[in-house]
Biotite code that builds the C-alpha atoms (Angstrom):
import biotite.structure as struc

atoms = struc.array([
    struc.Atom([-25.796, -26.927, -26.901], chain_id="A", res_id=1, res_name="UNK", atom_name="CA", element="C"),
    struc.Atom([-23.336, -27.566, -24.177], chain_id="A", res_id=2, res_name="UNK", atom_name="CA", element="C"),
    struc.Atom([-20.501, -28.600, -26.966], chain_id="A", res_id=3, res_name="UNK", atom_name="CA", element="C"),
    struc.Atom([-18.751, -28.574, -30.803], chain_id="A", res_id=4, res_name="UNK", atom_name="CA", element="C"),
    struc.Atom([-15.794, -30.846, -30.602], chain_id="A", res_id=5, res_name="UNK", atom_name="CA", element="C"),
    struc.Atom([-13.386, -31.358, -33.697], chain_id="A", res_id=6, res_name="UNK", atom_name="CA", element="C"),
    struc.Atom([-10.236, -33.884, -33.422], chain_id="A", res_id=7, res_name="UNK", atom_name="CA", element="C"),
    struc.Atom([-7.077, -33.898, -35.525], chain_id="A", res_id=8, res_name="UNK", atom_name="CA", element="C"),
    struc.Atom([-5.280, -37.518, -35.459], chain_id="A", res_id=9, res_name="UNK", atom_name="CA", element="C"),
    struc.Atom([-3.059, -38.058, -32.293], chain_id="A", res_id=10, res_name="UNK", atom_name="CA", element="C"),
    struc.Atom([-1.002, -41.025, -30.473], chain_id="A", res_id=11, res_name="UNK", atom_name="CA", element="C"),
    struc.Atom([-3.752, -42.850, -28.296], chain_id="A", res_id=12, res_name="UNK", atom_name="CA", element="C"),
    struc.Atom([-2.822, -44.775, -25.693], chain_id="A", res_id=13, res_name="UNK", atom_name="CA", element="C"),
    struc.Atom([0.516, -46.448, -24.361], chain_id="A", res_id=14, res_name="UNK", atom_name="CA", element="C"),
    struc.Atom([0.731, -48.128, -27.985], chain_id="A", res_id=15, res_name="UNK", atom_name="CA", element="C"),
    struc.Atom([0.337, -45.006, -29.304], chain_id="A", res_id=16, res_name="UNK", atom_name="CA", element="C"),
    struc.Atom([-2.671, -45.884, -31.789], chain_id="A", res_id=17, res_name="UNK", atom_name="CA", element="C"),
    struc.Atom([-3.407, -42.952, -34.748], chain_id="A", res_id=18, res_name="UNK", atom_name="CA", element="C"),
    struc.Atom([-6.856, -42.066, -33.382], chain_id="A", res_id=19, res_name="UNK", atom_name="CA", element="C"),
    struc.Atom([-9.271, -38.964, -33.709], chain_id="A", res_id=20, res_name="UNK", atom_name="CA", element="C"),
    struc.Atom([-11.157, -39.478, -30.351], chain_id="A", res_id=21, res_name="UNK", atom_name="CA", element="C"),
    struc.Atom([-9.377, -36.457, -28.393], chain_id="A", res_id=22, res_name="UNK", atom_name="CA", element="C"),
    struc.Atom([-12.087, -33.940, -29.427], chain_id="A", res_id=23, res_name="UNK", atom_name="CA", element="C"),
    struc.Atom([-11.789, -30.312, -28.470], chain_id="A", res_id=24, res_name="UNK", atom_name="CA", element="C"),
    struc.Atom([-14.147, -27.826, -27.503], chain_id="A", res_id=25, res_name="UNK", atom_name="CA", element="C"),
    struc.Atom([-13.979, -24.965, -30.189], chain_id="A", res_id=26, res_name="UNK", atom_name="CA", element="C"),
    struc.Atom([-15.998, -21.622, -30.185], chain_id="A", res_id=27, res_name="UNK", atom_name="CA", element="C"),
    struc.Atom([-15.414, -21.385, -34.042], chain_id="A", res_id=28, res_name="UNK", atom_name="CA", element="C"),
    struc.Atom([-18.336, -21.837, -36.530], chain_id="A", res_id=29, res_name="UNK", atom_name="CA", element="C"),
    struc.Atom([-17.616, -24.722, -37.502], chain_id="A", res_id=30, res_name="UNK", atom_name="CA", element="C"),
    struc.Atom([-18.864, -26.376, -41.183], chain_id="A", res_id=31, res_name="UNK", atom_name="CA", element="C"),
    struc.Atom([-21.194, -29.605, -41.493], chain_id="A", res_id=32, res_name="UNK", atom_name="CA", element="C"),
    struc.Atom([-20.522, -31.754, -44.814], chain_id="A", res_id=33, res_name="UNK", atom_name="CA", element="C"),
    struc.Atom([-21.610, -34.854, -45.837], chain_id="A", res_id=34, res_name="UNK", atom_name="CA", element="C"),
    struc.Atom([-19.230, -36.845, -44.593], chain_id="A", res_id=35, res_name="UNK", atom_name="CA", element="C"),
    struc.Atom([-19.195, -34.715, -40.996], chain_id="A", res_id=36, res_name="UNK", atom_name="CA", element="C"),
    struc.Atom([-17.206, -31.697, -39.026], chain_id="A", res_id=37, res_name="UNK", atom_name="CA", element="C"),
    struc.Atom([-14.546, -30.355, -41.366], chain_id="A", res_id=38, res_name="UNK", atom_name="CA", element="C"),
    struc.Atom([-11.436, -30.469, -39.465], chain_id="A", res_id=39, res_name="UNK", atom_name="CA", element="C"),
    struc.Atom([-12.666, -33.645, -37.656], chain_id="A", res_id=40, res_name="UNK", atom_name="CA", element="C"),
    struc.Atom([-10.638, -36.952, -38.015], chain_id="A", res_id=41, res_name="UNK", atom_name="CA", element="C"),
    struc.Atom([-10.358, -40.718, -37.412], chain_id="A", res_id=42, res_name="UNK", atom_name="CA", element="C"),
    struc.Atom([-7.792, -42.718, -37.305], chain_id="A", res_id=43, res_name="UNK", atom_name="CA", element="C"),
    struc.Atom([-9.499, -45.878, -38.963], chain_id="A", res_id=44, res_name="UNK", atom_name="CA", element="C"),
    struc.Atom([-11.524, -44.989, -41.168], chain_id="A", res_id=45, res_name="UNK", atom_name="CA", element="C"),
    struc.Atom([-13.086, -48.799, -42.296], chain_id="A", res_id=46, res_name="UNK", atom_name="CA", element="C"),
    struc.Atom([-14.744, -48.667, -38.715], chain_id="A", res_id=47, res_name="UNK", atom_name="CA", element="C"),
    struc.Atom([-15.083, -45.074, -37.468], chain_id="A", res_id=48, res_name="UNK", atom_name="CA", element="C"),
    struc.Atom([-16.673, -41.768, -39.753], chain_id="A", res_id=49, res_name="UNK", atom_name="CA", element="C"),
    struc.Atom([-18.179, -42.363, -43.002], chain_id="A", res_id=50, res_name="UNK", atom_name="CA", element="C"),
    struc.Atom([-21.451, -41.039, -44.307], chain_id="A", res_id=51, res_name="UNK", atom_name="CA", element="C"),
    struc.Atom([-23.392, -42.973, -42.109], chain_id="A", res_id=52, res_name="UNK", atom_name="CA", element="C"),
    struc.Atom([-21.481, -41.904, -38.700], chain_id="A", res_id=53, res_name="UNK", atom_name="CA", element="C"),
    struc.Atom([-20.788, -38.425, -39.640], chain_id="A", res_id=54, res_name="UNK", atom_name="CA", element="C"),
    struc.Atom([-21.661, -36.806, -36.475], chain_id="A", res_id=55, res_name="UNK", atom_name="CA", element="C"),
    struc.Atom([-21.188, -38.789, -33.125], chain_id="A", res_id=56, res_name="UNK", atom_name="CA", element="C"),
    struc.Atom([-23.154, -36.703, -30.086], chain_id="A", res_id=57, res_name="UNK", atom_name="CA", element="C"),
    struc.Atom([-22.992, -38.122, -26.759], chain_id="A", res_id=58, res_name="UNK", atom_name="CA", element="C"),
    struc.Atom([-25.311, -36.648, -23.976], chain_id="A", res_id=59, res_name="UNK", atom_name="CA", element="C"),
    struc.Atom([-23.540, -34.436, -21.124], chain_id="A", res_id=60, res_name="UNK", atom_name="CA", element="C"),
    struc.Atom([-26.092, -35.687, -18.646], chain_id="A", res_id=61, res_name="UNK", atom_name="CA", element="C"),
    struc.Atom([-24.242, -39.365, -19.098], chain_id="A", res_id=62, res_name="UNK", atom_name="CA", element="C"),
    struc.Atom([-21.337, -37.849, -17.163], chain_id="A", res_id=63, res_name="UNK", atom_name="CA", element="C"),
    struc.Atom([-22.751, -37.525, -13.888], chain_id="A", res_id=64, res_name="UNK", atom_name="CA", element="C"),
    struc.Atom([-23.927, -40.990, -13.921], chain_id="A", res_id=65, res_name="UNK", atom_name="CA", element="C"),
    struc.Atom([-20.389, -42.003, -14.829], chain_id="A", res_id=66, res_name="UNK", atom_name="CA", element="C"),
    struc.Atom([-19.049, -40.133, -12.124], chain_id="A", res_id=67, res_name="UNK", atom_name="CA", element="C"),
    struc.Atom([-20.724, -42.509, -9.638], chain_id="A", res_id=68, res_name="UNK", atom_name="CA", element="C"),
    struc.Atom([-20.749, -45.888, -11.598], chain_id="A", res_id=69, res_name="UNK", atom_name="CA", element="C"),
    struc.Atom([-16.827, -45.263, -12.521], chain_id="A", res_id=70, res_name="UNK", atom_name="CA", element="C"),
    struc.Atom([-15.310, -42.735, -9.738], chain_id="A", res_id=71, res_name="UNK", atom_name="CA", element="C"),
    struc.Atom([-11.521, -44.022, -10.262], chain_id="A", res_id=72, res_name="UNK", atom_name="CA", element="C"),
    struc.Atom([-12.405, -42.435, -14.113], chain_id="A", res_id=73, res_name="UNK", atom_name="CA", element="C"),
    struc.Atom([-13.654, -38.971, -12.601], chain_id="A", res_id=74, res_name="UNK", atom_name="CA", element="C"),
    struc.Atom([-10.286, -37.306, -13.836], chain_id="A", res_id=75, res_name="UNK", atom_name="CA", element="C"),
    struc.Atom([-11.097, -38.409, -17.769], chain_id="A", res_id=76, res_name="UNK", atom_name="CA", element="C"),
    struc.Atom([-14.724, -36.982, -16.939], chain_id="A", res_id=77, res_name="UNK", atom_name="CA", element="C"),
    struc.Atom([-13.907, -33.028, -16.779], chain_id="A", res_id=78, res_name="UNK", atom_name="CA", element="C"),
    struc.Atom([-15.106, -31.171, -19.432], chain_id="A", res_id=79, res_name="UNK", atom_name="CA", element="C"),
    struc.Atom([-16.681, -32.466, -22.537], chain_id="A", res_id=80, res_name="UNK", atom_name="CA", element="C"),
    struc.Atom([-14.958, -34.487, -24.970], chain_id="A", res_id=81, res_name="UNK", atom_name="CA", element="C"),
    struc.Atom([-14.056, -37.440, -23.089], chain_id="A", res_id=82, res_name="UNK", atom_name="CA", element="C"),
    struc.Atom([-16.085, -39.797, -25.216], chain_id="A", res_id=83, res_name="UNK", atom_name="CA", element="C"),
    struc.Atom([-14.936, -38.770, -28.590], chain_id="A", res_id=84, res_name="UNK", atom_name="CA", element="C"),
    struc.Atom([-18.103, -36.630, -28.814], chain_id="A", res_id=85, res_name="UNK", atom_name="CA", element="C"),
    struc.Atom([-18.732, -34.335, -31.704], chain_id="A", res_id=86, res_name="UNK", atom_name="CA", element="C"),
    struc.Atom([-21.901, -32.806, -30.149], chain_id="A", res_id=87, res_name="UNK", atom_name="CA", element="C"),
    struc.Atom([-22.639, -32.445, -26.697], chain_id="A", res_id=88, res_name="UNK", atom_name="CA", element="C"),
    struc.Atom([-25.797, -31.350, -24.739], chain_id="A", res_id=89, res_name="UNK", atom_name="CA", element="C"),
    struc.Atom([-28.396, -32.002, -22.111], chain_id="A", res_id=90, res_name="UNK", atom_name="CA", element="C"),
    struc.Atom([-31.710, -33.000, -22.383], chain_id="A", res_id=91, res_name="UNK", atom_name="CA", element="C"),
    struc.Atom([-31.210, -35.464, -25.157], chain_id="A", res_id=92, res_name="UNK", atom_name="CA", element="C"),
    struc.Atom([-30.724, -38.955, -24.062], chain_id="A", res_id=93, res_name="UNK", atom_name="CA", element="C"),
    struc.Atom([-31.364, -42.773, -25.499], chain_id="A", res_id=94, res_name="UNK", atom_name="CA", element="C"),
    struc.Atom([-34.458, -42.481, -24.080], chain_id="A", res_id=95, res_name="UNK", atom_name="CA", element="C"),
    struc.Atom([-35.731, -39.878, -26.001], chain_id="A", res_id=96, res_name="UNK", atom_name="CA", element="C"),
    struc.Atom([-34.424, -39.570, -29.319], chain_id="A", res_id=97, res_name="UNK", atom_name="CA", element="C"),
    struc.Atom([-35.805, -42.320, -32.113], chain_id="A", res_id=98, res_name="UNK", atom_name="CA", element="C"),
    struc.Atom([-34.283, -44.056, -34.883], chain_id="A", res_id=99, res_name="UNK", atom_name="CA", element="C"),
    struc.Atom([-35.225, -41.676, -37.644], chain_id="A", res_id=100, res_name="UNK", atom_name="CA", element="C"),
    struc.Atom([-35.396, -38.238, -35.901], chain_id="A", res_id=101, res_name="UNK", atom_name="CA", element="C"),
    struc.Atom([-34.324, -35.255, -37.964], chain_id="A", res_id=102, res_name="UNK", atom_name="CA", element="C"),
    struc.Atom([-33.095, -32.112, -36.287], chain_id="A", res_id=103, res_name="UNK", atom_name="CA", element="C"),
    struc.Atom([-31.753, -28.994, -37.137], chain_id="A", res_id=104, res_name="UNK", atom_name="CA", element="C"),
    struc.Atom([-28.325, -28.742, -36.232], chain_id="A", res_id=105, res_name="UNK", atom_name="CA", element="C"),
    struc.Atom([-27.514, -25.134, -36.495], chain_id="A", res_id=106, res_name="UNK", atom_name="CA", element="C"),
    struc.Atom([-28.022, -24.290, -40.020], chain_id="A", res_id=107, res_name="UNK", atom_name="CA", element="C"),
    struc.Atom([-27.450, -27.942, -40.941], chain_id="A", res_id=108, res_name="UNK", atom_name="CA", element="C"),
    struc.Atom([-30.215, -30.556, -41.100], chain_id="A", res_id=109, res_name="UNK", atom_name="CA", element="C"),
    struc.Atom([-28.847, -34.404, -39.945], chain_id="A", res_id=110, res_name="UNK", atom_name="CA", element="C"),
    struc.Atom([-30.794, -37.641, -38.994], chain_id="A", res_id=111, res_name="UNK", atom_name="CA", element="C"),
    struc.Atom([-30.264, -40.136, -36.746], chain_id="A", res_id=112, res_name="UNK", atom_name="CA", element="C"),
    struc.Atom([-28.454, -43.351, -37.930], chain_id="A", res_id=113, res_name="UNK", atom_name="CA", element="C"),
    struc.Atom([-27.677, -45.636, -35.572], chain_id="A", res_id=114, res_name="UNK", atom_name="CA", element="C"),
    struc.Atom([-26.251, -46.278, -31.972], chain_id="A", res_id=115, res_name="UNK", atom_name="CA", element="C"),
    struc.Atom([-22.596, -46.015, -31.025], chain_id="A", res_id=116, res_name="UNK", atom_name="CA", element="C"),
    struc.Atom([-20.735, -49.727, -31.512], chain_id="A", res_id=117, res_name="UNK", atom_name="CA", element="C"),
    struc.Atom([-18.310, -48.909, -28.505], chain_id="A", res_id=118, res_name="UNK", atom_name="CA", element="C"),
    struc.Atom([-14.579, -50.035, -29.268], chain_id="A", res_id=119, res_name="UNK", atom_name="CA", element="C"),
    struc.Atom([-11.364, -50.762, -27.814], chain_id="A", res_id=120, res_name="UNK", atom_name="CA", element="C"),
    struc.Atom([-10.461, -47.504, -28.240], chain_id="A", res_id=121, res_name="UNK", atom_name="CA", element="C"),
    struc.Atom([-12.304, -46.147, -25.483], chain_id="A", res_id=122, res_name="UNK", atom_name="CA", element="C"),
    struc.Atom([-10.356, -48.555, -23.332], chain_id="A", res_id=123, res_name="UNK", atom_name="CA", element="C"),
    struc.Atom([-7.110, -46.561, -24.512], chain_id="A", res_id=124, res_name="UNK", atom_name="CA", element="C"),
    struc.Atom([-8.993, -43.230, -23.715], chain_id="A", res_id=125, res_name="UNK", atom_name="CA", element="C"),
    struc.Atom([-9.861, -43.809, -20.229], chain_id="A", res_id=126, res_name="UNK", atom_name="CA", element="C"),
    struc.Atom([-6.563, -46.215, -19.321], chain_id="A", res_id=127, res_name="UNK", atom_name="CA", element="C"),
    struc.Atom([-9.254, -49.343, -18.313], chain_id="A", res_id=128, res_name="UNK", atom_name="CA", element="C"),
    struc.Atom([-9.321, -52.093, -20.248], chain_id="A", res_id=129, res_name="UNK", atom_name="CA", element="C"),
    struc.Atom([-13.125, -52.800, -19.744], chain_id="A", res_id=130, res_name="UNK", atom_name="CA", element="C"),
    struc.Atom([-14.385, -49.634, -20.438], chain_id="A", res_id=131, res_name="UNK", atom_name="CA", element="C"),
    struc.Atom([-16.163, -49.898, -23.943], chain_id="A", res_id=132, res_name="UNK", atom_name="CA", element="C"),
    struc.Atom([-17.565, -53.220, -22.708], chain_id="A", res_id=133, res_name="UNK", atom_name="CA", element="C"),
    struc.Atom([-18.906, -50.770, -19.418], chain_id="A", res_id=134, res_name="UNK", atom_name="CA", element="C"),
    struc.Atom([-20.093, -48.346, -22.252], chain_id="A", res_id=135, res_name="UNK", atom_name="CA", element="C"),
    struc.Atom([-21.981, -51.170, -24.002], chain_id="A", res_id=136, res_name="UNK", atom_name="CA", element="C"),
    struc.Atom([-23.843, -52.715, -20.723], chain_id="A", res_id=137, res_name="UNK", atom_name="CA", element="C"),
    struc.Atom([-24.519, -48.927, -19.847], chain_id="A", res_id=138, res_name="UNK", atom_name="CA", element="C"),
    struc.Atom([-26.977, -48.309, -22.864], chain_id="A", res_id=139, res_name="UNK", atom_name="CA", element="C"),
    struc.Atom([-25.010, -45.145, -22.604], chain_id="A", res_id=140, res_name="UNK", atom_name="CA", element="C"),
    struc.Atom([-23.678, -44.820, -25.668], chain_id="A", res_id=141, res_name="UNK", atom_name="CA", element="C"),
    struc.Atom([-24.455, -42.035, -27.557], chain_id="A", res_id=142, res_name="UNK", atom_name="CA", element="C"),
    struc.Atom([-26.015, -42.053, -31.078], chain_id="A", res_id=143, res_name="UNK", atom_name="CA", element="C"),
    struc.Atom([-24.719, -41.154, -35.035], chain_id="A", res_id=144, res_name="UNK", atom_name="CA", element="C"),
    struc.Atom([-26.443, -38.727, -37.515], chain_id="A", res_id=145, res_name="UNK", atom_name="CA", element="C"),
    struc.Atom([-25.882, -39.021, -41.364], chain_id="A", res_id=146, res_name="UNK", atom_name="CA", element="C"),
    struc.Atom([-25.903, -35.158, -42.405], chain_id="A", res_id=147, res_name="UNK", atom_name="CA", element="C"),
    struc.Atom([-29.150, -34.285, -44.999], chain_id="A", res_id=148, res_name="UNK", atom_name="CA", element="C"),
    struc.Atom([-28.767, -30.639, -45.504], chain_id="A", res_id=149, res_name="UNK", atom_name="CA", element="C"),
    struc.Atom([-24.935, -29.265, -45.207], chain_id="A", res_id=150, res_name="UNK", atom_name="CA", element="C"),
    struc.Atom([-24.621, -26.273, -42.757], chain_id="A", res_id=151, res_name="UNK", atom_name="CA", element="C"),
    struc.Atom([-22.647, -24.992, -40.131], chain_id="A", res_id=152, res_name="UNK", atom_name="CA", element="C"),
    struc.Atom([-22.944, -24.939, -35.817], chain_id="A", res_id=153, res_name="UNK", atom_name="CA", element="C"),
    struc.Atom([-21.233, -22.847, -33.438], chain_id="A", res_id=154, res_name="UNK", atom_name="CA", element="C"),
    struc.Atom([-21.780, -23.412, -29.832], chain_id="A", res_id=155, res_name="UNK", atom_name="CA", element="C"),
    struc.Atom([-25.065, -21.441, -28.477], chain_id="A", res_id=156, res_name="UNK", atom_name="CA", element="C"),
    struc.Atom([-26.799, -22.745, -31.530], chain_id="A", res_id=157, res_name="UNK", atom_name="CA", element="C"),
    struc.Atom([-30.112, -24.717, -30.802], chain_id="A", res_id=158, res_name="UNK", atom_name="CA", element="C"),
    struc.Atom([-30.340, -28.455, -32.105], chain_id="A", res_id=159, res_name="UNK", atom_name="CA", element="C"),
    struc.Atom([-34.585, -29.158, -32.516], chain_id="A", res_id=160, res_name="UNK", atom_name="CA", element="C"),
    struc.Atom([-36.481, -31.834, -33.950], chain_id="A", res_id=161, res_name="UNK", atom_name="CA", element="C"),
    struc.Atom([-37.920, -31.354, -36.997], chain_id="A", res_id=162, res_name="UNK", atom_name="CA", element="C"),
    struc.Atom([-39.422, -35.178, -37.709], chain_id="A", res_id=163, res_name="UNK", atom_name="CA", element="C"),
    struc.Atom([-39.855, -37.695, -35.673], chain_id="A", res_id=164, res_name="UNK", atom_name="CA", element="C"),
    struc.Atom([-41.014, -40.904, -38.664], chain_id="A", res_id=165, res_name="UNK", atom_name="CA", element="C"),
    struc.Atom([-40.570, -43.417, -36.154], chain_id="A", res_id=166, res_name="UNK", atom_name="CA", element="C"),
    struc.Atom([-41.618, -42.794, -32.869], chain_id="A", res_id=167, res_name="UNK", atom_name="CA", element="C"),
    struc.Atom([-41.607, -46.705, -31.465], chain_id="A", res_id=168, res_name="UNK", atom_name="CA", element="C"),
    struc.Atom([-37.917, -47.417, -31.776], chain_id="A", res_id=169, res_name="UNK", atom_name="CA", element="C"),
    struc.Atom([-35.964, -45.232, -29.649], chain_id="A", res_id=170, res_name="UNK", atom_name="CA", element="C"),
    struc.Atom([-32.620, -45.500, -29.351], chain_id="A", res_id=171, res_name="UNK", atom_name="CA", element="C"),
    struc.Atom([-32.930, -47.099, -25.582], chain_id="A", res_id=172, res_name="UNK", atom_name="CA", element="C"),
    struc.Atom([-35.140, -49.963, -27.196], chain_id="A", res_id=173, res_name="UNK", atom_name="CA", element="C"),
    struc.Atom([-32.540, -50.638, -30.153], chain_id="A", res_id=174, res_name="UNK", atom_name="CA", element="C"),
    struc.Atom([-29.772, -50.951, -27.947], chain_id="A", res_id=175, res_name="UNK", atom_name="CA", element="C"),
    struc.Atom([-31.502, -53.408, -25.842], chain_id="A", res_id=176, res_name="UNK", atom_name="CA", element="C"),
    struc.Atom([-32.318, -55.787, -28.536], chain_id="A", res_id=177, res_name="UNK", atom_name="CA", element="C"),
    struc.Atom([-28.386, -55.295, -29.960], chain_id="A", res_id=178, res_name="UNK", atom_name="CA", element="C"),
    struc.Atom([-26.909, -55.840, -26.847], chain_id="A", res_id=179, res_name="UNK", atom_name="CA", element="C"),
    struc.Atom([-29.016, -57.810, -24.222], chain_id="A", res_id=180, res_name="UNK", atom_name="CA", element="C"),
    struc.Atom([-32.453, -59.178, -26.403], chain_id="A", res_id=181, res_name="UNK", atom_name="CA", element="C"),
    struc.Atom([-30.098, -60.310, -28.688], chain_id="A", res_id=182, res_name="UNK", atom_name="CA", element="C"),
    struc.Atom([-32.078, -62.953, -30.184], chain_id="A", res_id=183, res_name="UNK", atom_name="CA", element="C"),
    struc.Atom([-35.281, -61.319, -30.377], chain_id="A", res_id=184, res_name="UNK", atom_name="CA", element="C"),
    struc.Atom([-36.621, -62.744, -33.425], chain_id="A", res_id=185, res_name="UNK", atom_name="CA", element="C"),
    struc.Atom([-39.695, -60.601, -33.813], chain_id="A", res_id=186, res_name="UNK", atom_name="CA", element="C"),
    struc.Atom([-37.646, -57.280, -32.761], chain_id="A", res_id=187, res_name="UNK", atom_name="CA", element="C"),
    struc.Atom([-34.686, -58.241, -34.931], chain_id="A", res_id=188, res_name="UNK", atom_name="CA", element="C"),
    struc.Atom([-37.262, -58.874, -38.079], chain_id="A", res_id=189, res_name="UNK", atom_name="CA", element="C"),
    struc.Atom([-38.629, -55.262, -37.099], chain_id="A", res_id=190, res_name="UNK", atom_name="CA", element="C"),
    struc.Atom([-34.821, -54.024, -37.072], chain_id="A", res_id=191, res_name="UNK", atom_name="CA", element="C"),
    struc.Atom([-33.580, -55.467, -40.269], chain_id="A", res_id=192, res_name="UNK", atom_name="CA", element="C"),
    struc.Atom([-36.394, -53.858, -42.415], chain_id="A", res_id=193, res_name="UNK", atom_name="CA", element="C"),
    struc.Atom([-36.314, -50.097, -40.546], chain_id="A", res_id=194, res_name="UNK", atom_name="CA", element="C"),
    struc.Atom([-36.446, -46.994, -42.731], chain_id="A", res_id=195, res_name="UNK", atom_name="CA", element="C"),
    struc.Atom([-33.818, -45.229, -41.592], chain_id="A", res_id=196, res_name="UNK", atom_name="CA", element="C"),
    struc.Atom([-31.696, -46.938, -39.583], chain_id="A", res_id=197, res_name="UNK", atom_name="CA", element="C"),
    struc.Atom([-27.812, -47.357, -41.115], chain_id="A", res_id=198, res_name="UNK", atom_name="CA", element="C"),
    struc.Atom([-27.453, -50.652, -43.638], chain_id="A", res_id=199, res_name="UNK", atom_name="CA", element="C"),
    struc.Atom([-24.621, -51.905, -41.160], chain_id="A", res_id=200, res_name="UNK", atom_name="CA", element="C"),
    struc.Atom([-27.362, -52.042, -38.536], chain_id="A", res_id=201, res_name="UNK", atom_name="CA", element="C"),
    struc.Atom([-30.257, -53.652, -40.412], chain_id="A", res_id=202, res_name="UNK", atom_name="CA", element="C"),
    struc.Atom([-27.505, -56.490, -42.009], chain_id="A", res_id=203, res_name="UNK", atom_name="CA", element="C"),
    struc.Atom([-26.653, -57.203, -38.531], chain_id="A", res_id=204, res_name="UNK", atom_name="CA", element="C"),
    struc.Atom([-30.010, -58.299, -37.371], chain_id="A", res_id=205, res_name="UNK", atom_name="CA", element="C"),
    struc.Atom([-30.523, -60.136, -40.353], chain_id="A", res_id=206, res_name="UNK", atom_name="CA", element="C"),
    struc.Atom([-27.497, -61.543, -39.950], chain_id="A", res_id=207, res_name="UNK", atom_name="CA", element="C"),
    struc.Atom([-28.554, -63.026, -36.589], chain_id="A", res_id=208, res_name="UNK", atom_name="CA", element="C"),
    struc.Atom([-31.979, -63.815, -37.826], chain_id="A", res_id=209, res_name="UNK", atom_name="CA", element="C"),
    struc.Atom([-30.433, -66.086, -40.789], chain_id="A", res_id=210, res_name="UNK", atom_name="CA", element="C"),
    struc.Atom([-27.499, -67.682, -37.975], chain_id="A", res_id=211, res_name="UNK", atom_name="CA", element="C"),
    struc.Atom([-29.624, -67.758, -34.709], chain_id="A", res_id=212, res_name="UNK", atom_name="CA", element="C"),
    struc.Atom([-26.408, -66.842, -32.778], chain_id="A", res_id=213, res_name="UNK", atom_name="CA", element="C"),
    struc.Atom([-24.456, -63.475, -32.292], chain_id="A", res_id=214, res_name="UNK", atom_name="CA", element="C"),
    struc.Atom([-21.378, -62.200, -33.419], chain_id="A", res_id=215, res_name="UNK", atom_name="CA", element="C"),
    struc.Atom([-18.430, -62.006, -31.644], chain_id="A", res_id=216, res_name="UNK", atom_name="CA", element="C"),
    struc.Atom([-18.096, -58.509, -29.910], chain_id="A", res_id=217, res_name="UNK", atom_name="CA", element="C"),
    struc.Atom([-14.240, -59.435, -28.611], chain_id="A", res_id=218, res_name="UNK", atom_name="CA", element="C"),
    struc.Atom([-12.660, -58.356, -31.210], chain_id="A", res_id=219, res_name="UNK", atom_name="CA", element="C"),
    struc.Atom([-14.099, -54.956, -31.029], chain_id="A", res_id=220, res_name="UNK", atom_name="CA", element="C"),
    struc.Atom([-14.336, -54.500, -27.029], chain_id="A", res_id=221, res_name="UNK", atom_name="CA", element="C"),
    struc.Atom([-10.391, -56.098, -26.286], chain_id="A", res_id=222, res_name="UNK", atom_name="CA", element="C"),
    struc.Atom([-7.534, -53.874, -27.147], chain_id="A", res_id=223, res_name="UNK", atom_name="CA", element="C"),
    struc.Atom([-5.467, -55.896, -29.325], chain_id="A", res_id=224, res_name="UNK", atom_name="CA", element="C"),
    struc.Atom([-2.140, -57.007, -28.657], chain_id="A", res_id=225, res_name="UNK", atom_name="CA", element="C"),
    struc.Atom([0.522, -54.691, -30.079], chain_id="A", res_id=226, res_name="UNK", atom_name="CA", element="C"),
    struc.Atom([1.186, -56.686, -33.003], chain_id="A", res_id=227, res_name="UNK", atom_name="CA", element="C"),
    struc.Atom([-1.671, -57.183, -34.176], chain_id="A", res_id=228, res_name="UNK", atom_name="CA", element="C"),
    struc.Atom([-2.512, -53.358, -33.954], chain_id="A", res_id=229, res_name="UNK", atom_name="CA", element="C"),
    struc.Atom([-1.661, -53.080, -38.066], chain_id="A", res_id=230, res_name="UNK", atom_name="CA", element="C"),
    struc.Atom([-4.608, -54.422, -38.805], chain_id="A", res_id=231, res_name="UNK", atom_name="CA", element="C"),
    struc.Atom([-7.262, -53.051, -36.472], chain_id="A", res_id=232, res_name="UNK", atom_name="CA", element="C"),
])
C-alpha cells in the first residue's frame, strides 16, 4: 500500500469552498469506522462520505497516465493525494476490481460500493475547469468501499481480496455503461438489480430505464458560479 490519506476541512479553490479533498499522507495507524477514516472530512456531506462512500481509493498507477494525457497538471500530480484519495496503491485498477469485492484492509474488512461520480470540485483542485469531466471520460476514477468489519491500516499494511461474488461486473464495465453505454437497456436492467452495488447506483439505472434519457451531469461537472455556491 503505496498510501493512508486523512483530510481536515480547508478553503478549496479561488472561492474558497469548505472541502475535505486535500488528503495527507500519514504514517499513523489510523482507525476504520463505519462511516470511514477517523479524522477524515468532507465538506458536503449530502454528496461526498456517508456509509456508502466511506473509503475513496484511487490507483497510483493512474498518475503516470495523467502525466502524459494532462502535462500542464504534472505539478498537482507529485505525491499521492491529489485526487482526494483515502487509499492509494498499485496493482489495483478498474479493470480488475468487481462490484462486490471484499478485501481486507489492514485489520478492517470493506467492500466495494460503487465508482467515483467525479465533481466540480476536482476542477478547484487542479485549477482546470474541465477536469472532473476529463476524470469521467478517463474511466479513471477510482472506486468507494462501504466498511463491513471496523479496523485499523497503517501504511505497509497489505489490502487482499477475500470475495470476489461478482466476477462479471468490474468496475471498467460499470463505468462504461454510466458514462458512455448510457442507454444500455439490458446492462442498465442488470445494474439496477446488483447485489452489492450502492442504492444511489442501482436507482440511477432504473431511473434511466423508467425515462429513456440521462440525467444531467452539468450540474455536478461545472463549478458553480459564486453565488450559487450556498447551495452546492
Amino acid at each position: 500500500m503505496s498510501g493512508v490519506l486523512v483530510g481536515t476541512l480547508a478553503p478549496l479553490g479561488r472561492r474558497q469552498v469548505p472541502s475535505g479533498i486535500d488528503k495527507q499522507r500519514t504514517d499513523s495507524a489510523v482507525d476504520i469506522l463505519r462511516a470511514g477514516l477517523v479524522g477524515d472530512e468532507q465538506g458536503n456531506k449530502k454528496n461526498h462520505g456517508g456509509p456508502e462512500k466511506a473509503i475513496h481509493h484511487y490507483p497510483f498507477d493512474h498518475y503516470a497516465a495523467w502525466r502524459v494525457d494532462a502535462p500542464a497538471l504534472a505539478w498537482r500530480l507529485t505525491a499521492v493525494g491529489a485526487f482526494g484519495e483515502n487509499i492509494s496503491t498499485t496493482g489495483m485498477s478498474e479493470t480488475n476490481v468487481c462490484i462486490g469485492d471484499v478485501y481486507r484492509l489492514g485489520t478492517a474488512l470493506v467492500q466495494v460500493s460503487q465508482g467515483r461520480q467525479p465533481c466540480w470540485r476536482l476542477n478547484e483542485r487542479f485549477g482546470d475547469p474541465e477536469m472532473a469531466r476529463r476524470v469521467q471520460e478517463s474511466g479513471r476514477t477510482g472506486w468507494y468501499y462501504r466498511v463491513l468489519e471496523e479496523g485499523r491500516v497503517i501504511v505497509g499494511d497489505t489490502i487482499s481480496l477475500v470475495d470476489r461474488p461478482i466476477e462479471s461486473w468490474t468496475l471498467e464495465r460499470v463505468i462504461h455503461v454510466l458514462y458512455r453505454d448510457t442507454l444500455n437497456a439490458a446492462d442498465l436492467g442488470q445494474l439496477a438489480a446488483l447485489p452489492h452495488l450502492a442504492e444511489g447506483w442501482r436507482a440511477l439505472a432504473r431511473r434511466r430505464l423508467e425515462r429513456r434519457t440521462v440525467e444531467d451531469w452539468s450540474a455536478r461537472l461545472r463549478t458553480p458560479a459564486e453565488t450559487s455556491l450556498n447551495r452546492e
